[in-house]
C-alpha positions as CSV (number, residue, x, y, z in Angstrom):
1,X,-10.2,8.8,-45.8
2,X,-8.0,11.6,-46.4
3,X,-4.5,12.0,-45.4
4,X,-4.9,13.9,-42.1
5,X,-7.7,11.9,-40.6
6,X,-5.5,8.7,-41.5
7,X,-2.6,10.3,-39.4
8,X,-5.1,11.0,-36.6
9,X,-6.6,8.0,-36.8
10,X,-2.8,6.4,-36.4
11,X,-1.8,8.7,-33.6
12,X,-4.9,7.7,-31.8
13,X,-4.7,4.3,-31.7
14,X,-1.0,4.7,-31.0
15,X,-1.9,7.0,-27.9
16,X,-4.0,3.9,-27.2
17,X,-1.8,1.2,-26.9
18,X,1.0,3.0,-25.5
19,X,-1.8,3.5,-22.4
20,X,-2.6,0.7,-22.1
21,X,0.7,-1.3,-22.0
22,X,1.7,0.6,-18.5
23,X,3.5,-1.1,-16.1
24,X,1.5,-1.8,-13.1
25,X,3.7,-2.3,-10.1
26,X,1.4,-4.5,-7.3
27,X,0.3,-3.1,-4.5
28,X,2.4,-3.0,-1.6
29,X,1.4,-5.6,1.2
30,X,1.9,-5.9,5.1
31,X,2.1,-9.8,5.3
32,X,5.5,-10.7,5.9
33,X,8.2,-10.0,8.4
34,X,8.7,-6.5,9.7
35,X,11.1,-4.8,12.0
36,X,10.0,-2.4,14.3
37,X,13.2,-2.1,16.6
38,X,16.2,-3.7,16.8
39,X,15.0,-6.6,19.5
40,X,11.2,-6.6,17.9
41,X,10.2,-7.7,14.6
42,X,6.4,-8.6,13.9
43,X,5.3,-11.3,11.4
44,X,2.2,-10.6,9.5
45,X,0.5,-13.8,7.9
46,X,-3.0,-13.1,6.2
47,X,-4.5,-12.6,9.4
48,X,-2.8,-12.5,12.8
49,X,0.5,-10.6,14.1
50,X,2.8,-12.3,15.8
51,X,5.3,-10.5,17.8
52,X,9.2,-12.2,18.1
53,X,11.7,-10.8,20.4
54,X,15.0,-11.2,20.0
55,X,18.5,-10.6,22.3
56,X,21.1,-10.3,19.2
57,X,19.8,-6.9,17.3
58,X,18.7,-8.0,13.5
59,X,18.5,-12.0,14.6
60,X,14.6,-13.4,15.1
61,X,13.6,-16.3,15.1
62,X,10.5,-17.7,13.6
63,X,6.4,-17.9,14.1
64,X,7.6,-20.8,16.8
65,X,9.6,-18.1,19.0
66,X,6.6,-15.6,19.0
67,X,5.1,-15.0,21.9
68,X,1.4,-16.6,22.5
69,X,-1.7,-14.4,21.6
70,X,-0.9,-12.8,18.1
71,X,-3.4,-10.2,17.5
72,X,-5.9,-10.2,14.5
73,X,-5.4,-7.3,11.7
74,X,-7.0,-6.2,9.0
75,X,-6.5,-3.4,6.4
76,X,-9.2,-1.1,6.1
77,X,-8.6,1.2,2.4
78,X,-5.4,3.0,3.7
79,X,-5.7,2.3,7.3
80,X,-4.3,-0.8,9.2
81,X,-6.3,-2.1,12.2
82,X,-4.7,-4.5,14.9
83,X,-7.2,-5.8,17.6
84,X,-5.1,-5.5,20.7
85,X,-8.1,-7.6,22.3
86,X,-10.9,-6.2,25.1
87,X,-12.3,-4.0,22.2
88,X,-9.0,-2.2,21.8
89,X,-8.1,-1.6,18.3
90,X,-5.2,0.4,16.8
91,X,-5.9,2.0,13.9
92,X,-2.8,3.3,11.6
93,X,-2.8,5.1,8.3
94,X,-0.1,3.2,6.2
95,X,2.4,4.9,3.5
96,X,4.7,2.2,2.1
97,X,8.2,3.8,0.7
98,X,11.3,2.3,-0.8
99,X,9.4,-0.4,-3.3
100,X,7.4,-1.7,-0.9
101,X,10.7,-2.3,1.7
102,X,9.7,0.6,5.0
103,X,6.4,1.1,6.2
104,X,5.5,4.4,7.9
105,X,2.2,4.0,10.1
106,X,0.4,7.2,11.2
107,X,-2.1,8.2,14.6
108,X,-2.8,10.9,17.0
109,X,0.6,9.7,18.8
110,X,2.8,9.9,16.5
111,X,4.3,7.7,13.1
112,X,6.4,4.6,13.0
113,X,8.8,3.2,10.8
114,X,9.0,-0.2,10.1
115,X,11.1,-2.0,7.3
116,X,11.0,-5.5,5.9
117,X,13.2,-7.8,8.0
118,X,16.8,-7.6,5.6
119,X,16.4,-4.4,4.5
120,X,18.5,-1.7,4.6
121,X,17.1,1.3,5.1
122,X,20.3,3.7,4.5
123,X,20.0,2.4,0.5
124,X,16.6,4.3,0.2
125,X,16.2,7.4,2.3
């Protein structure tokens, strides 16, 4: 092999590695604890949403202080769907910001804002 094709050969396999050790950051997920205003915050496990109100602004209790009837959700590619029961479902297309901290959900009315429940939304926007 000459000289040249052993530098090329070098630089490829250097082009490879360097590839393929990325960093993959995980993708961002909705389970978890979300506020949408200061007296709501919803509580996503793996497959219902609760909803937990709340008198003191930023205080909420837990899955036991929800109200009954949490709805099922579901992600669907980039959309979330929420079965508001009676064949009613919201559908929302979903752009996470802020390492996976805000939320912003997207349809024909309008988009919301959401952040994770301890999050301080003046540190990222």
């Amino acid at each position: 092999m000459t000289r040249k094709a052993t530098m090329l050969a070098f630089l490829l396999m250097g082009t490879a590695v360097l590839t393929s050790c990325k960093e993959s950051t995980p993708p961002c997920e909705l389970q978890g604890r979300w506020v949408v205003m200061p007296s709501t915050l919803y509580e996503f496990t793996d497959s219902l949403q609760y909803t937990i109100y709340t008198t003191s602004p930023g205080v909420f209790g837990t899955l036991a202080d929800a109200i009954p009837n949490p709805h099922r959700w579901w992600m669907q590619n980039d959309s979330l769907r929420i079965d508001l029961n009676f064949g009613n479902v919201a559908t929302y297309d979903v752009q996470f910001d802020c390492e996976c901290n805000v939320v912003d959900l997207t349809n024909a009315w309008g988009t919301q804002t959401w952040t994770k429940e301890g999050f301080d939304l003046s540190t990222c926007r």
